[in-house]
Structures are given as structure tokens and as C-alpha cells.
LOTI-758678 format. One record per residue (C-alpha): x negated, y negated, z; residue in three letters. Coordinates in Angstrom, 3 decimals, padded with zeros to 6 digits. Each point is the difference from the previous one (the first is absolute). Layout:
LOTI-758678
X Y Z ALA
...
This chain:
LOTI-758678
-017.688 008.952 -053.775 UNK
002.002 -001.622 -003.198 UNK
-000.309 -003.692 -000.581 UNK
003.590 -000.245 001.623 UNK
-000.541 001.216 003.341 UNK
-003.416 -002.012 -000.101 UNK
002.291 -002.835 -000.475 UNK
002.129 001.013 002.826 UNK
-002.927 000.647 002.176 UNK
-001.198 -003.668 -000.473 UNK
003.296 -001.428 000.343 UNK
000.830 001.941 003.773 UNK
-003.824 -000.439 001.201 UNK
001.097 -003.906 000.676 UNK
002.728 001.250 002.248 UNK
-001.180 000.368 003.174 UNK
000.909 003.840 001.697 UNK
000.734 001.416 -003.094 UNK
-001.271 002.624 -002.280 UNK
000.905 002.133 -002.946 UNK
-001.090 003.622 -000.561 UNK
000.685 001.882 -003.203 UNK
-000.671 004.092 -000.930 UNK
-000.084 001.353 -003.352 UNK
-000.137 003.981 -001.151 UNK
-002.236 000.523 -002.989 UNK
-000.273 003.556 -000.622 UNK
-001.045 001.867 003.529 UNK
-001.734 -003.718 001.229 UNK
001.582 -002.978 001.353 UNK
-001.076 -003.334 000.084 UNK
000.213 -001.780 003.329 UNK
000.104 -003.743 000.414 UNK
000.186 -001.901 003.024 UNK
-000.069 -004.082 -000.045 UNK
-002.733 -001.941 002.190 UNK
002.845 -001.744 002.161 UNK
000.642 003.907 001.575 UNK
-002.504 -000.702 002.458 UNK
002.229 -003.092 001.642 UNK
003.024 002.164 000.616 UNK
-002.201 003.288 001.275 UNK
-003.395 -000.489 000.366 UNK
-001.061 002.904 -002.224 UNK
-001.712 -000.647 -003.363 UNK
001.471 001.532 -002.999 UNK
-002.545 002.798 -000.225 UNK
000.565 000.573 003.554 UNK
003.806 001.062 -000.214 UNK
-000.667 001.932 -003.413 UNK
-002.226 002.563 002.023 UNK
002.556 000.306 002.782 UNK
002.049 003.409 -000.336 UNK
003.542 -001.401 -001.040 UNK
-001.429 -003.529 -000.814 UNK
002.190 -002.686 001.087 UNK
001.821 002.304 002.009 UNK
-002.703 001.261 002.404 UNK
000.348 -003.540 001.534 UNK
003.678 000.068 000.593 UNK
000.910 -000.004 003.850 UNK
000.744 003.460 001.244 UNK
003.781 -001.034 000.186 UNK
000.586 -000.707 -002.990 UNK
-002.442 002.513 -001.847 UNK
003.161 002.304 -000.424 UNK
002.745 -002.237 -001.421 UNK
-002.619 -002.144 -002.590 UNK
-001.577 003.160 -001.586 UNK
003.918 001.824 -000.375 UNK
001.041 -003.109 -001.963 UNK
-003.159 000.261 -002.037 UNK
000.706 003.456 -000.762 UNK
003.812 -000.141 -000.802 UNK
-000.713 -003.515 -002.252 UNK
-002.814 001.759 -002.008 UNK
002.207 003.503 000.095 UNK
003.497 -002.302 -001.524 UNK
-000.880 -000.407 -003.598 UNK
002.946 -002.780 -000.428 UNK
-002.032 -002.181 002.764 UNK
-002.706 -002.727 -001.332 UNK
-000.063 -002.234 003.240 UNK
-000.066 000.449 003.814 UNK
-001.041 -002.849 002.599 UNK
-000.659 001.402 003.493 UNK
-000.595 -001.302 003.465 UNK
-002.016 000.971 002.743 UNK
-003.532 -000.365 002.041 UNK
-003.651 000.485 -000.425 UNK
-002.445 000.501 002.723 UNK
-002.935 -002.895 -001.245 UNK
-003.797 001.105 000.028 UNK
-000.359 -001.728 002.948 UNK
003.016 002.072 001.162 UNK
002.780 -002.771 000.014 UNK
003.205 000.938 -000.553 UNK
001.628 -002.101 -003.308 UNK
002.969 000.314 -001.397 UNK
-000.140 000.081 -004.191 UNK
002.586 -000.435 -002.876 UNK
-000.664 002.712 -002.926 UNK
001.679 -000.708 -003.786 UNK
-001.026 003.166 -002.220 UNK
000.799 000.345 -003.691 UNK
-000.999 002.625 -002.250 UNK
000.232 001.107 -003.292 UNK
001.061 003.808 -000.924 UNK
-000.327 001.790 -003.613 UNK
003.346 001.273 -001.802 UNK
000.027 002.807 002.358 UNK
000.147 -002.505 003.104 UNK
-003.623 001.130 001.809 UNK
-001.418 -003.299 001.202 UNK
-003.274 -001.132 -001.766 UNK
-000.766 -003.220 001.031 UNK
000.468 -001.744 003.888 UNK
-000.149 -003.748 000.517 UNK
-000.055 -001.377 003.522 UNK
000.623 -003.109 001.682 UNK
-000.436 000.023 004.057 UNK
000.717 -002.917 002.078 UNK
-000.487 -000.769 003.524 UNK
002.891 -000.765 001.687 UNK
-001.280 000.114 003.167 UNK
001.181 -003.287 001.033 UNK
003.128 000.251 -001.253 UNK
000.863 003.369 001.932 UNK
-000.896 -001.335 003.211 UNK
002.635 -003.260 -000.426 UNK
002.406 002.540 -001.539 UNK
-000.131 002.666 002.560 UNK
-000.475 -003.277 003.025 UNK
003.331 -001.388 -001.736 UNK
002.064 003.570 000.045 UNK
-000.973 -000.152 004.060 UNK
000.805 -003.181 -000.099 UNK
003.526 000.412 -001.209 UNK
001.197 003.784 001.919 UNK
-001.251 -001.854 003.323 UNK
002.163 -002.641 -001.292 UNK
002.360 002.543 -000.822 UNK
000.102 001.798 002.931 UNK
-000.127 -002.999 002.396 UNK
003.557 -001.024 -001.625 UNK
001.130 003.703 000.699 UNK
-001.265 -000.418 003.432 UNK
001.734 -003.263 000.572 UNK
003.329 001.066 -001.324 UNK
-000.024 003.220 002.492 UNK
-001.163 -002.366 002.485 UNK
002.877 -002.372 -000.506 UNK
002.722 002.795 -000.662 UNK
-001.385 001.980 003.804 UNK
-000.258 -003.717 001.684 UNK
003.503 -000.574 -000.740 UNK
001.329 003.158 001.188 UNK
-002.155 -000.213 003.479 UNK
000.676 -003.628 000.444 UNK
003.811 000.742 -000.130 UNK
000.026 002.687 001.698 UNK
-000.246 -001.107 003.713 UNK
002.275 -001.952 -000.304 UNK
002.912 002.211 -000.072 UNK
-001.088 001.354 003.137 UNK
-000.468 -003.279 001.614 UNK
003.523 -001.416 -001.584 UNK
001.696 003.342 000.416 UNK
-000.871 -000.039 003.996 UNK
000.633 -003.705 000.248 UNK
003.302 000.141 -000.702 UNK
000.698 002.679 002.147 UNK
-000.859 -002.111 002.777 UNK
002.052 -003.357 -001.337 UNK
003.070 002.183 -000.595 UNK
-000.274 002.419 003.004 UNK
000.354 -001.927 002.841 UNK
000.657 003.936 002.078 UNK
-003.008 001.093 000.076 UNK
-002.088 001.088 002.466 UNK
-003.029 -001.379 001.267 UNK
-002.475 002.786 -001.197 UNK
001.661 000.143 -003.000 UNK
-000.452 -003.823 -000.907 UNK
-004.186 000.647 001.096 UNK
000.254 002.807 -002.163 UNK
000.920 -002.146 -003.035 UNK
-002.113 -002.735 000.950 UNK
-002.893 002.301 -000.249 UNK
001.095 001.234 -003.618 UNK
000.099 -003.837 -000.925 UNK
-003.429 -001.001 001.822 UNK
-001.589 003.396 -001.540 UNK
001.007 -000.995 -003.592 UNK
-000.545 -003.502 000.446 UNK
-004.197 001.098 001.267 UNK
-000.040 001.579 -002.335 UNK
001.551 -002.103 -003.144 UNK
-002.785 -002.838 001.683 UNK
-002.411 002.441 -000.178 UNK
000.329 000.185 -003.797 UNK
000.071 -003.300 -001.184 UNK
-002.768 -000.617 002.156 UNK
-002.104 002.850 -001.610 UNK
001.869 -000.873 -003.728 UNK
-001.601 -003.440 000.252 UNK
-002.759 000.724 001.172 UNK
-001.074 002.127 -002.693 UNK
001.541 -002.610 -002.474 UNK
-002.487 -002.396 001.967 UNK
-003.130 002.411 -000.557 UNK
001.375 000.387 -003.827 UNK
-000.237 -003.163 -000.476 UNK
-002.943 -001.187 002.039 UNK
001.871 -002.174 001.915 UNK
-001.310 001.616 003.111 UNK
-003.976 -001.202 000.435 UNK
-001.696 003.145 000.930 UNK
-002.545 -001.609 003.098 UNK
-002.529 002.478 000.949 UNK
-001.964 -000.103 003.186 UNK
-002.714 002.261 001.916 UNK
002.566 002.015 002.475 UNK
-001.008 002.651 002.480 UNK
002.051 003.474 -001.126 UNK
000.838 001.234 003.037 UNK
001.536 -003.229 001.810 UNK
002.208 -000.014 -003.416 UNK
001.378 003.395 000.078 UNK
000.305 000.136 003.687 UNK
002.462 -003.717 -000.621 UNK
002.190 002.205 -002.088 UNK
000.230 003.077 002.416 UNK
000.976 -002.431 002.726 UNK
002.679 -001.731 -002.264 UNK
001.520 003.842 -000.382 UNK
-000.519 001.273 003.565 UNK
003.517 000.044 000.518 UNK
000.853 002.097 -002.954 UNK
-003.114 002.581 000.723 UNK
001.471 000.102 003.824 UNK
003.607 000.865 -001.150 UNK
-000.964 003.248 -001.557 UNK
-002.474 000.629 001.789 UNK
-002.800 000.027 -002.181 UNK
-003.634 -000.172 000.781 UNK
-001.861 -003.017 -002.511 UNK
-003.994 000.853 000.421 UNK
-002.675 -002.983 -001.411 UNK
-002.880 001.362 -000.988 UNK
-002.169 -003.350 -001.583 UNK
-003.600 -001.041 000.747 UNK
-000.305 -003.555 001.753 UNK
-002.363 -001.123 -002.133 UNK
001.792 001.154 -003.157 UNK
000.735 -003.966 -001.663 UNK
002.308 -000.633 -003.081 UNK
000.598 -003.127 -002.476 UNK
003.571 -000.584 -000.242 UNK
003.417 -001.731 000.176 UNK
000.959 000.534 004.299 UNK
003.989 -000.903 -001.123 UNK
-000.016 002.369 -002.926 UNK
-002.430 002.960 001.637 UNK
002.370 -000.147 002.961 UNK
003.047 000.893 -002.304 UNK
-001.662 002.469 -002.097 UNK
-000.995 001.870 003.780 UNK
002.896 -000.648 001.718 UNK
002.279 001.020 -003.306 UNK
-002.051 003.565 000.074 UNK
000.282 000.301 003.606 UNK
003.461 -000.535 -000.114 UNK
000.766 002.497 -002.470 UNK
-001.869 003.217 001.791 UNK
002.368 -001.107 002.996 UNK
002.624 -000.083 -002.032 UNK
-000.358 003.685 -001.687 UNK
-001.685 001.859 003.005 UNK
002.093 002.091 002.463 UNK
-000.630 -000.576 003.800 UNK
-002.459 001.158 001.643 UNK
-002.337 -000.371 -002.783 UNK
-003.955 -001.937 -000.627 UNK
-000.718 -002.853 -002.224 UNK
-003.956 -000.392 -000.705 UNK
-001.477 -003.195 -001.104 UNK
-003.715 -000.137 -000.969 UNK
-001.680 -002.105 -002.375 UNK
-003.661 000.329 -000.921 UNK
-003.197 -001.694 -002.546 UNK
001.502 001.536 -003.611 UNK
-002.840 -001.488 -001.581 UNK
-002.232 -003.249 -000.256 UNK
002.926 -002.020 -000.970 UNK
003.272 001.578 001.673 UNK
001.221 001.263 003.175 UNK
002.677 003.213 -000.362 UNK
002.950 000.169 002.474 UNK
001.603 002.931 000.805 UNK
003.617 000.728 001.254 UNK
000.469 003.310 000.544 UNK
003.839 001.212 001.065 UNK
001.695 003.227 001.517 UNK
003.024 -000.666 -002.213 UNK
002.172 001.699 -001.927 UNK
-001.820 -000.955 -003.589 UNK
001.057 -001.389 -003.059 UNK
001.524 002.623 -003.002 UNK
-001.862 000.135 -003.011 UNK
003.261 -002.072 -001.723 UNK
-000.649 -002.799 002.313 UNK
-003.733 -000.028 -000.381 UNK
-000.131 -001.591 -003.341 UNK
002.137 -002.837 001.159 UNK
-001.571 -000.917 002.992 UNK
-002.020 -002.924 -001.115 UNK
002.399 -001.303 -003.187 UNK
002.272 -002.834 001.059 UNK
002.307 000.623 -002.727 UNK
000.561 004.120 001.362 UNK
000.158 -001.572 003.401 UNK
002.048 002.679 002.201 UNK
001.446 -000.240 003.641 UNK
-000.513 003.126 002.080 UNK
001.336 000.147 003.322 UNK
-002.919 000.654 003.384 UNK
000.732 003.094 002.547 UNK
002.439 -002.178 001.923 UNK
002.049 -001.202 -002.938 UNK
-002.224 -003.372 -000.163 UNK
000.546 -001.798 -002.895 UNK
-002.679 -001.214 -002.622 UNK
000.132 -002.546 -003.443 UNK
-002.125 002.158 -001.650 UNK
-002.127 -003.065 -001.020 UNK
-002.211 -000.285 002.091 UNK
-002.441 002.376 -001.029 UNK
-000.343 -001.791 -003.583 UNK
-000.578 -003.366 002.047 UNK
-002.663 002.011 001.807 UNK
-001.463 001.062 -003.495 UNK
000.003 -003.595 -001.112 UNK
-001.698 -001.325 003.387 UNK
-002.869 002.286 -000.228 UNK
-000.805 -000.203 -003.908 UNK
-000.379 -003.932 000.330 UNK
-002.424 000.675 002.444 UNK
-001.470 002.298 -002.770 UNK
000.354 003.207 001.921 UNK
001.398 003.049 -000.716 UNK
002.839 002.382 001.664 UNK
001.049 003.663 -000.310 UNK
001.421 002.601 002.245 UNK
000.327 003.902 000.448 UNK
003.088 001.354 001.013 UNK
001.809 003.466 000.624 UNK
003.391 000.574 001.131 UNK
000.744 001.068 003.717 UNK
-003.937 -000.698 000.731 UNK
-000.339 -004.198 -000.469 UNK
-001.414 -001.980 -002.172 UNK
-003.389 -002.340 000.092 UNK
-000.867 -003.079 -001.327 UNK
-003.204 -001.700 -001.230 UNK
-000.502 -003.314 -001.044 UNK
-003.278 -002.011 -000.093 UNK
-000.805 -003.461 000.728 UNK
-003.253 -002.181 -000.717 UNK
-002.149 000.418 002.803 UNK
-001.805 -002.884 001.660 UNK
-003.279 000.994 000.628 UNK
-001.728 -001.250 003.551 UNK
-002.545 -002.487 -000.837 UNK
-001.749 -002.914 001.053 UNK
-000.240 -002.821 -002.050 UNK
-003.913 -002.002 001.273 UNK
-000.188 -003.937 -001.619 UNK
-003.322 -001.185 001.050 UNK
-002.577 -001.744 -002.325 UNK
-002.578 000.308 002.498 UNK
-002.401 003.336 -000.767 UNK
-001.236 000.696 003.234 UNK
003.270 -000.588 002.182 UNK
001.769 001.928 -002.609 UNK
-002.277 003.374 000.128 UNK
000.771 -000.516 004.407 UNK
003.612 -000.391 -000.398 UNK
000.065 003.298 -002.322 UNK
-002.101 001.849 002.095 UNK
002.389 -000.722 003.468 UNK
002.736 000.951 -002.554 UNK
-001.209 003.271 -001.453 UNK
-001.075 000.782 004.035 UNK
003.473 -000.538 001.336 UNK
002.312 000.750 -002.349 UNK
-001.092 002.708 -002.111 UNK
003.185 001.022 -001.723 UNK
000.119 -003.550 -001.682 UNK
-001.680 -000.895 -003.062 UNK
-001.940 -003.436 000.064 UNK
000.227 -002.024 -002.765 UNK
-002.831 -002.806 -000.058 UNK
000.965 -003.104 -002.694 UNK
-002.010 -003.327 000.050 UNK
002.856 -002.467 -000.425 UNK
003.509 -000.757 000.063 UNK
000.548 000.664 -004.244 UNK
-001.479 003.623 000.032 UNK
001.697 000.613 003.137 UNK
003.411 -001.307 -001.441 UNK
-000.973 002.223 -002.843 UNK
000.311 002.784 002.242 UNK
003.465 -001.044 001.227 UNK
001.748 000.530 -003.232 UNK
-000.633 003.517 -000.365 UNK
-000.277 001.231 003.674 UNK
001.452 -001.846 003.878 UNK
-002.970 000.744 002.216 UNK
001.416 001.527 004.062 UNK
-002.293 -003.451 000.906 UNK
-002.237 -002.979 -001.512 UNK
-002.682 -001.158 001.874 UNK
-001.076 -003.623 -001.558 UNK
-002.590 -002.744 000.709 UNK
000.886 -003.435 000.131 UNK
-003.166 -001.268 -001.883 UNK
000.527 001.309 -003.712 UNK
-001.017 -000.698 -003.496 UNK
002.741 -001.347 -002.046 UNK
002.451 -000.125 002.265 UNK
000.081 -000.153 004.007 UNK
001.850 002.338 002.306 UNK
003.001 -002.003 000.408 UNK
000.412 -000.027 -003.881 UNK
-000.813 003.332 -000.549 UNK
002.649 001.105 003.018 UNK
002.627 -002.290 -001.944 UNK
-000.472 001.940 -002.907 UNK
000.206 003.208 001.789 UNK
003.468 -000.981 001.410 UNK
001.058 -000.326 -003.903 UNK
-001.163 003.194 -001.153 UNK
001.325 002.583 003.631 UNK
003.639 -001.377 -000.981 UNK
000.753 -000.134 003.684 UNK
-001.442 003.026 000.926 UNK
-002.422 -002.114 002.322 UNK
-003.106 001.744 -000.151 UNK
-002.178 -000.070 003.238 UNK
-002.888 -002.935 -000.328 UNK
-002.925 -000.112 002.509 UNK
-001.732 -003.429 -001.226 UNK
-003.378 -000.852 001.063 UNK
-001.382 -003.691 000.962 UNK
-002.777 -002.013 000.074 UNK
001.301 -002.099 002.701 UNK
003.746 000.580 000.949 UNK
002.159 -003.166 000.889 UNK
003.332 -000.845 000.696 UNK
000.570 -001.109 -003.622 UNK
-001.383 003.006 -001.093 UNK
002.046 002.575 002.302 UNK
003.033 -001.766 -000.919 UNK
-000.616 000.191 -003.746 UNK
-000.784 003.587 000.368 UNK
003.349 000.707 002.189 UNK
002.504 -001.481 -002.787 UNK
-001.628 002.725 -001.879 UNK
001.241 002.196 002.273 UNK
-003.880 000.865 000.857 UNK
-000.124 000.548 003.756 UNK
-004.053 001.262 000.527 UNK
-002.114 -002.391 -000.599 UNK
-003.722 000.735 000.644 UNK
-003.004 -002.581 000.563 UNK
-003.049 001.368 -000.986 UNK
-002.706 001.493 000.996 UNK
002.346 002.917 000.301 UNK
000.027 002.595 002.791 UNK
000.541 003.303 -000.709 UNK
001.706 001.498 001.940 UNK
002.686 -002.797 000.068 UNK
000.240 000.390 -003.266 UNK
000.725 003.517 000.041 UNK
002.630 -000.419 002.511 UNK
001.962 -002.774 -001.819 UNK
-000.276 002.332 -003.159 UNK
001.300 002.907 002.245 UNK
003.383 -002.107 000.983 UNK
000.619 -000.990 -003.328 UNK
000.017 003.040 -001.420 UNK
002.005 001.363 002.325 UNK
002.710 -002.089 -000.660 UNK
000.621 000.928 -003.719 UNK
């Protein structure tokens, strides 16, 4: 290497992720050089990528093998070219993907063949990741504007648009003081439809808005699956009954879920609705829900319907493709509900989807955090600790025991998980049972977890304290066992 690239060599070797490389043709040999500093940016040494087949470019990722080594070729093959900077991604020695920066200049003889490379490669690693971060950044940005102006254009048009019905009919009956008595229920009904369903909107509209925003507090709680969904099928009875259809529950009672009751409900009940809506009489609705996986529960909703088109199905869940399509009996719809149901269920960090075919019903899945039956044990004491597991393991199987020694570990617990039921001494380290159960109260957010607390000695004082709390059993020890069992029993029969 001349005394100028040696130069060079020094000078980029204090810049960190940076080398220079440089080939020169003497005769049939070339001369190879690689600076220390390639190491940093790929993890080979410079004797390392000289033995490679292809050199530098037997480390490009497979990707972009093709387009680096055609712009190699057609810069070396254009005689008029003496400079060419490229961009594009290694895979490291230690198989990390980084992105590079490659400057190439040559020198060619009178006839234009190249006889001398010089390199400089950079890592730009860094700098990929905030541009490519920032060009997400700005087409969500861009297509959240898009979005909003659809949104706005559509909410205009279906905001207006009930309103010609309910002035058209209105003023029929101001003006036509003739007509009949069927005929005035008959425009009543067009008025009270539209207006049900203009409420209906807004209602969903701000709602979503709400959930946009986070102005609506998400407030999960432990809630038994089955009680839910049956709430909702006796909220639509009436519907189901007037076209006869057939709504079949198919849910574990032990199957448990962590979630918003208000905001479940309406995601159910919205679901629900709609395979009344689109199924012709005479017709089954099947509702199961099932363990997903350790962390979610998967509802189903399965319809006899008549299906959504292949048109429709992309726009199902997008608020600002929201469509209207009328049910068997010419019920009307806002067409947002779906995306409110969306919404619902993603700040609950589930997931939905749905399989659909027309003329043979669609089905919807959506999951929801699961809340796993367990028993949360506070007792300091060793001995009565290993009894109190050992009546719980013995009598309710199907409930996992979890044994903590005092009120911070078992408030620990709380934050990532609501136990079905915490069983806690009075007598612990730290803090007692009345200041743990205060704490408790904090953290369930109203949910009101079942407490059985355990005493020393119980006294009025005591049981009173305990009852603001909301705790109910209260247990002086020694404890029997198979009291114990049976006030266990009734409380968990109650959630």
C-alpha cells in the first residue's frame, strides 16, 4: 500500500465503524488491503474476507446479493464511470444483520479498464433504523389523515342522512291532518326506526372517539365466561325468538377471563346481534369459547347466515370503509360497530378475525386474557402454611395454590395476575392483614376479590374492620378443615 492510502488508513482507523479497502492489478496479481477498523463493522479480519469466494460480497445478505454485484459489474463495465456509492446490508460474523454505506473510486488506463479500487464502508446501521422508523412514522401519519378525511366525508353523509327520513315523515304528519290511524303508526315507526338508529351511531361514534383517545379507563376484572355470554343472549332473546332462531352456548363453567364487564358485554352482544341480524329464520347461532393458550381465552360465534362478499370483507374492521348492510328482515345497521368491537378487544390486547362464505355464515374469533383459577395463600407461619396447602390441593384440585410469606410479595403477585381468592393471616411481617387487605382493594380496581382472613383472636373491632373491607369470612384459628373447605366452596361459587 502507497504512503497515501497509509495515510488514509490512519486517518479513518480513529473513526469508529469505518474502514477503507483498496485493490490494485499489477500484471496477473492484485494487491488486497483491508484496514484494521473492518473488524468493527463485520467481524471478519481482513485476511478472512480476502479468502472468501467474491470477497466482500460473499457477506452480502441474500437479498441484496443480486442488485450490489449488477452495479459492480455495470460501474467497472462503463469506462466513463470513476465513482459509485452503494447501499445495502451485511450479515455480521456473529450473523447480525447491519446495514453499510459503500464509496468506491477507481482509477482506469487510457483505454478505461479499472486498475486501482479504493474503498470506504461505513456503518450506518443506526441511521437506517431512525430513517426507515421515521418513513413509518410519517405514511401512518399519512394514512391516519387519509383515514380521517374519509371518516369525516362518510360521517357527514350518514349523520345527514336520517334525517330526511325523520323530517320528510314529520311533516307529513303536521301537514296531513287526514290520515289514518295506521298510517300515522306507520310513520311514527319510520321516525322511531331512524331516530334508534341515528342514537345508535353517535353512541358507537363516541365511543370509539373515547377508546381513541383513552378517555375510556379500560377496568379489567376476573369474570366467569359463560354468565357473560349467556347476559348478552338474554338481552337478544327477543330478536332470536322473532325469527325463530335457535342460539346454542357451548362454554365451560370454569372457563375465567380478565376483562372490562361494560366493554366485553358490547363486543358480545354487538356480534350476537349481527348473526341475528343476517341469518334467515329458522336458523342456529353457536357460541363456544375455550383455553386458546396460557394467556387468552378464544370465543367463537359461529352463524347460519348469508356471509359477507369478498368486497365487503376487507372493510369489515376499517372505520373509515365503514358500510351499512341491511339483516334478513330489512334491519338496519351503522356499520360501526364492528370497528368499535375491533377497538374494544385490541385494548384488552387480544386479537379478532373471522371466516366467512356467502349463503353458508360467517364465524368469528376473538381472544381475551384469560384469568387463570388460583389461590392466592399469605401466611408467614411454615407449618400452618404447608396444612392450609395441603386442604387446598385435596379439595380443589383444578386451582393452583400460590404460597407467599407476606403482604409485599403477595401484592407483587397482584400486579401481574387477580387470584379467583386470597386467603391471608392477620399476623404478618411488614404489614398486618388489615393493611395488606387495604392495599388489595387499591390494586382489584373494584373488582372485589374474595378474602378469607384468618385471626388470632377475632373481636368485634376486628370483624368490623374486616367488613368495611368488604371481607365477610373471618376465621379464628386453630382452623377446622372442613369448615374451611366449605366457606372456600361458597365463595367460589359465587364468582
Amino acid at each position: 500500500m502507497n504512503n497515501t492510502n497509509e495515510a488514509v488508513a490512519r486517518f479513518f482507523a480513529g473513526i469508529e465503524n469505518t474502514f477503507i479497502w483498496s485493490l490494485k492489478k499489477v500484471d496477473d496479481d492484485e494487491i488486497i488491503y483491508y484496514s484494521e477498523n473492518v473488524v468493527e463493522v463485520t467481524g471478519y479480519t481482513g485476511e478472512e474476507i480476502k479468502n472468501f469466494s467474491g470477497r466482500g460480497l460473499a457477506i452480502v445478505v441474500e437479498e441484496d446479493f443480486q442488485k450490489v454485484k449488477k452495479a459492480f459489474v455495470d460501474f467497472a463495465n462503463n469506462p466513463s464511470k470513476y465513482f459509485i456509492k452503494l447501499v445495502y446490508r451485511i450479515s455480521r460474523k456473529n450473523k447480525e444483520v447491519a446495514w453499510i454505506q459503500e464509496s468506491v473510486a477507481v482509477e482506469r488506463d487510457k483505454e478505461g479498464k479499472i486498475e486501482e479500487y479504493f474503498g470506504l464502508v461505513a456503518d450506518i446501521t443506526d441511521l437506517k433504523k431512525e430513517e426507515i422508523s421515521t418513513n413509518y412514522s410519517l405514511e401512518n401519519y399519512k394514512q391516519l389523515n387519509s383515514s380521517k378525511d374519509g371518516l369525516i366525508s362518510m360521517l357527514s353523509h350518514d349523520l345527514r342522512a336520517p334525517f330526511t327520513s325523520i323530517l320528510g315523515f314529520s311533516e307529513i304528519l303536521i301537514n296531513e291532518p287526514n290520515l289514518s290511524y295506521d298510517e300515522r303508526i306507520e310513520y311514527l315507526n319510520y321516525i322511531n326506526d331512524s331516530s334508534q338508529n341515528q342514537l345508535q351511531l353517535i353512541n358507537y361514534l363516541l365511543d370509539w372517539s373515547r377508546l381513541q383517545t383513552g378517555k375510556i379507563r379500560i377496568e379489567p376484572q376476573r369474570l366467569h365466561a359463560q354468565t357473560i355470554v349467556f347476559n348478552c343472549v338474554s338481552s337478544l332473546t327477543g330478536n332470536a325468538i322473532r325469527k325463530n332462531l335457535e342460539i346454542k352456548v357451548h362454554i365451560k363453567d370454569f372457563l375465567y377471563i380478565q376483562a372490562d364487564e361494560r366493554l366485553l358485554t358490547q363486543v358480545i352482544t354487538n356480534i350476537i346481534s349481527n348473526a341475528i341480524k343476517f341469518s334467515p329464520e329458522g336458523k342456529t347461532i353457536e357460541i363456544s369459547a375455550d383455553t386458546f393458550n396460557e394467556k387468552f381465552v378464544e370465543f367463537i360465534i359461529k352463524d347460519e347466515g348469508i356471509g359477507i362478499s369478498d368486497v365487503n370483507k376487507s372493510k369489515l374492521f376499517k372505520i373509515e370503509k365503514m358500510f351499512s348492510t341491511e339483516g334478513t328482515k330489512g334491519e338496519k345497521g351503522t356499520g360501526l360497530g364492528l370497528s368499535l368491537v375491533k377497538e374494544i378487544i385490541e385494548k384488552h390486547s387480544g386479537n379478532i378475525w373471522f371466516y366467512s362464505e356467502l349463503g353458508k355464515g360467517s364465524e368469528f374469533h376473538f381472544t381475551i386474557p384469560s384469568s387463570p383459577n388460583t389461590i392466592l395463600l399469605v401466611e408467614n407461619n411454615y407449618a400452618e402454611k404447608e396444612l392450609y396447602e395441603t386442604v387446598l390441593k385435596e379439595n380443589f384440585p383444578s386451582f393452583q395454590v400460590i404460597g407467599v410469606k407476606n403482604g409485599y410479595e403477595a401484592l407483587s403477585h397482584l400486579l401481574s395476575q387477580l387470584p379467583s381468592l386470597i386467603i391471608t393471616d392477620y399476623e404478618l411481617p411488614l404489614m398486618n392483614g388489615i393493611q395488606f387487605i387495604q392495599s388489595v382493594r387499591k390494586e382489584d380496581k373494584g373488582s372485589r376479590i374474595p378474602i378469607i382472613a384468618l385471626v388470632p383472636e377475632l373481636s368485634e373491632d376486628l370483624r368490623h374492620q374486616y367488613q368495611i373491607l368488604g371481607v365477610d369470612t373471618v376465621l379464628q384459628k386453630p382452623i377446622d378443615s372442613t369448615l374451611f373447605s366449605e366457606k372456600i366452596q361458597r365463595l367460589l361459587e359465587y364468582q
